[in-house]
C-alpha positions as CSV (number, residue, x, y, z in Angstrom):
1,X,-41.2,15.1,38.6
2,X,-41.4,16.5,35.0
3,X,-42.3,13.7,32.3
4,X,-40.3,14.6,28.5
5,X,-42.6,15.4,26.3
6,X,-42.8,14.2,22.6
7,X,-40.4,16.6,21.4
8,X,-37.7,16.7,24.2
9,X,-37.2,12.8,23.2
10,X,-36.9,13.8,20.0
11,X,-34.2,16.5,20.6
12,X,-32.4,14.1,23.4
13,X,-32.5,11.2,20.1
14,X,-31.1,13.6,17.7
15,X,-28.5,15.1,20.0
16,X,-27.4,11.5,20.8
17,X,-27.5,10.8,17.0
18,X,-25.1,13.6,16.5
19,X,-23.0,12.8,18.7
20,X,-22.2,9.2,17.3
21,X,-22.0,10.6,13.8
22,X,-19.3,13.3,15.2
23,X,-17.1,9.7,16.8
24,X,-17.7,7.9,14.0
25,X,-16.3,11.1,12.1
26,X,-13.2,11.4,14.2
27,X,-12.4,7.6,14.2
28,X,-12.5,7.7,10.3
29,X,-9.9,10.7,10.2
30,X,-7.7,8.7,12.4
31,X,-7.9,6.2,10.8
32,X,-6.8,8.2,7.3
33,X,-4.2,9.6,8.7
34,X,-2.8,6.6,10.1
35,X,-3.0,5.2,6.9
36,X,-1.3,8.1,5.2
37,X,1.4,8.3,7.6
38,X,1.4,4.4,7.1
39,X,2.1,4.8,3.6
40,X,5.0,7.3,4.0
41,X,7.2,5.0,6.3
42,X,6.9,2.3,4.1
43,X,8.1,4.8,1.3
44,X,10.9,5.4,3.7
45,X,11.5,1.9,4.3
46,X,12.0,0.9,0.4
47,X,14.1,3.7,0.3
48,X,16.0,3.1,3.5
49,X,16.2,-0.7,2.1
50,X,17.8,0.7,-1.4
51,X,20.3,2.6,-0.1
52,X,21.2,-0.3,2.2
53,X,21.3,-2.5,-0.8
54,X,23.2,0.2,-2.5
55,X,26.1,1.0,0.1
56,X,26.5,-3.1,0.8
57,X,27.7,-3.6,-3.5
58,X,30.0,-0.4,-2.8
59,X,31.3,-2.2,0.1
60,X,31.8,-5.4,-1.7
61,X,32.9,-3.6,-4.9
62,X,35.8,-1.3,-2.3
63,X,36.8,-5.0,-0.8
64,X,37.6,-7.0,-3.7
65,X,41.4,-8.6,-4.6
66,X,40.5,-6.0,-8.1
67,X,40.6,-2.4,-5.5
68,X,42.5,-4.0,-2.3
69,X,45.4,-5.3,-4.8
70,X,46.3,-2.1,-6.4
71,X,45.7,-0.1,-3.4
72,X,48.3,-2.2,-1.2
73,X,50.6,-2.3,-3.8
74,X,50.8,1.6,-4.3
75,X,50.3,2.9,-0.8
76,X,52.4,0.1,1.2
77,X,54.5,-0.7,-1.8
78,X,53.2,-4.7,-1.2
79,X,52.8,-7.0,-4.1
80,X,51.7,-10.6,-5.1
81,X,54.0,-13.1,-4.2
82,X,55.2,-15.4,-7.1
83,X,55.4,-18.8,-6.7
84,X,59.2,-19.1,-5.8
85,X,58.3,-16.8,-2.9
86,X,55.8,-19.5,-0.8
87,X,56.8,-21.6,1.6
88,X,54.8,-24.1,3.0
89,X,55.3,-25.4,6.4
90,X,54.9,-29.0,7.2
91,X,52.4,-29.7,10.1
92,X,54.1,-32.3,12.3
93,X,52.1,-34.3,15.0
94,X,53.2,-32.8,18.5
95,X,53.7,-35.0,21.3
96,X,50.6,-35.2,23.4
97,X,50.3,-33.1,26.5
98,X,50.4,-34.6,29.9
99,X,51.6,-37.8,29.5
């Protein structure tokens, strides 16, 4: 059996050495570029988030009495009733079921 001599230990130490240093190297680029692409969806997300924001006011702005009104009245040739034209309907108690 062969024993290692001084400077096969040494070359065994250093090739283990570089070996760590090259995962510890790799691990750290991971990491950055998880980061970076990290960093990028939540740029997406605040945008995403905006133009959420953005289309819900146009949605409330296209649904008010101030656009709906106007619109009905012009396309289905609706309008707003005047007072003379509501009738209220009295509720009456009905007689109870299954008696």
């Amino acid at each position: 059996m062969m024993r290692l001599k001084g400077r096969h230990w040494l070359m065994l130490w250093l090739v283990v050495f570089v070996c760590v240093l090259l995962a510890i190297a790799a691990r750290q680029s991971s990491g950055f570029r998880a980061a970076h692409r990290l960093g990028e969806l939540r740029e997406e997300r605040m945008a995403l988030e905006a133009r959420r924001a953005e289309l819900e006011r146009q949605i409330r702005i296209a649904s008010s009495r101030q656009v709906l009104v106007p619109l009905a009245e012009r396309a289905l040739g609706l309008h707003e009733p005047s007072d003379s034209e509501f009738t209220l309907l009295p509720l009456t108690s009905s007689p109870s079921v299954g008696r």
